[in-house]
N, C-alpha and C positions, 0 to 999 in steps of 0.2 A: 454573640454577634451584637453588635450597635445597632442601634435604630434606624440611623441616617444610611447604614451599610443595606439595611433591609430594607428600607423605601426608595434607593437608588436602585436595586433589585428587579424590585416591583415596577418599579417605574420602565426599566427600560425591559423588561419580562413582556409587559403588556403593551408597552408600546404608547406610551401615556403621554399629550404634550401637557404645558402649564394646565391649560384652560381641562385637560380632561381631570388631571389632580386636583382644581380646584373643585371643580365639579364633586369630584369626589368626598372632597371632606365636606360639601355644604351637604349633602346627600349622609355624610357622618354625622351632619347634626352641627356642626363647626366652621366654619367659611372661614378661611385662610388669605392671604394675597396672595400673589405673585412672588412676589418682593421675601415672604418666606417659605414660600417652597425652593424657591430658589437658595435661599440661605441654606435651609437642610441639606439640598442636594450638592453644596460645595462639601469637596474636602478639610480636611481638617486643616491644613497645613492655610489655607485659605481664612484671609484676614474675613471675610463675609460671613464665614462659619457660622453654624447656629447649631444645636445640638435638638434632636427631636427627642420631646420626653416622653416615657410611655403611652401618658395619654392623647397622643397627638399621633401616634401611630397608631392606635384603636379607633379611634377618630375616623382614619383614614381606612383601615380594614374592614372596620364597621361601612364605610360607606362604599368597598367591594363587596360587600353581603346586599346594602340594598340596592344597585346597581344592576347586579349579576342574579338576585333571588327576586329582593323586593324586600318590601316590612314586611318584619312578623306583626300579624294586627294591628295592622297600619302606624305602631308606631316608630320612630328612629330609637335605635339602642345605642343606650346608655356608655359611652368609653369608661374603660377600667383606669384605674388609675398604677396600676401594676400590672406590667406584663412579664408573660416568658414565654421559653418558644415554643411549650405543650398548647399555649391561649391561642398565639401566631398561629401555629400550626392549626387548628381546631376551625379558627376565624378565617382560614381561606379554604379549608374542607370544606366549610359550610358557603360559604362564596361562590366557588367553581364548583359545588355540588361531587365533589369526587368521592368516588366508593373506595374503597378498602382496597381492592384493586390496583385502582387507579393509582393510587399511594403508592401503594408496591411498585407500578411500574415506572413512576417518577424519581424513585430510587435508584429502580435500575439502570433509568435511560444515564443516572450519574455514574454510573459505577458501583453501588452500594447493593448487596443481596439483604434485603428485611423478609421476615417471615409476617404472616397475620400475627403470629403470636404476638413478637416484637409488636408490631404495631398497635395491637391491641394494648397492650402494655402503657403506650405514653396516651390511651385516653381514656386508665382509670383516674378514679378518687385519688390524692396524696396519702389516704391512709391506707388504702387497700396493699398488700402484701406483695402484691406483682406489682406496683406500678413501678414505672421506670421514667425516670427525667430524659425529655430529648434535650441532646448537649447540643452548642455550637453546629460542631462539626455535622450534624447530623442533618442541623437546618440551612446551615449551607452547602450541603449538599442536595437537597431538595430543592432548593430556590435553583439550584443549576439544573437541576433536572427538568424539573418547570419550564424553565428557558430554553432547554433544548425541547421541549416537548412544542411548545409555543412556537417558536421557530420554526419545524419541520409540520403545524398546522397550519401556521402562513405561506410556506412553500407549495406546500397540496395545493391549498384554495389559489396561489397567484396560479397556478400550471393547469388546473383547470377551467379557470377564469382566460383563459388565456386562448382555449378554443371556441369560447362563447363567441370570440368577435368574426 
């Protein structure tokens, strides 16, 4: 998956306007404009295009970790300069705080049956014996999972919200 494919994702997953992605990468440690996040979020075929490079996606995951957690010992963390989608994947575990569980069943809500094994798997070492690479497919099917999960938590909260008045 692309970067830009992954932060449009995210973006409309959570529901983010300009000013809350901006927020977010100054909170990554990186202040961004308008002007390119906007560029990111065009398609390619679009003369504006701009291509997000690894570390401008860390940036911005880094700054759903402090957001969502907070600093670890008060400092902002450092963007990688190299991503993949085992970091991706790792970087919004630690974000939305999801268990093992929760993983599992963010797969499911896509379609996808994972075991803890499997899962355990993409968050060993590269050298260890089991590890297993998450491909593409697997983190896009995640991020859809996510999306329907997200969605069906805004539904609860509006239908509840709703006998408040």
């Amino acid at each position: 998956m692309d970067n830009n494919d992954i932060l449009r994702r995210l973006r409309f997953t959570l529901n983010l306007s300009d000013d809350s992605m901006m927020d977010m990468y100054a909170k990554g440690g990186e202040p961004v404009s308008r002007a390119e996040i906007s560029s990111w979020l065009k398609r390619e075929e679009d003369e504006d295009f701009d291509v997000v490079i690894d570390e401008n996606l860390a940036t911005f995951l880094n700054g759903l970790i402090v957001n969502y957690r907070g600093k670890k010992d008060g400092k902002t963390p450092v963007a990688e300069t190299e991503l993949d989608n085992v970091i991706i994947l790792r970087k919004l575990k630690i974000a939305f705080n999801f268990t093992s569980d929760e993983l599992i069943y963010i797969w499911k809500k896509a379609g996808v049956e994972i075991t803890e094994t499997e899962l355990s798997a993409f968050f060993r070492k590269r050298t260890h014996p089991k590890f297993k690479y998450l491909n593409d497919q697997y983190l896009r099917k995640f991020l859809k999972g996510f999306q329907i999960q997200r969605k069906t938590q805004r539904e609860k909260e509006a239908y509840r919200n709703s006998f408040k008045k």
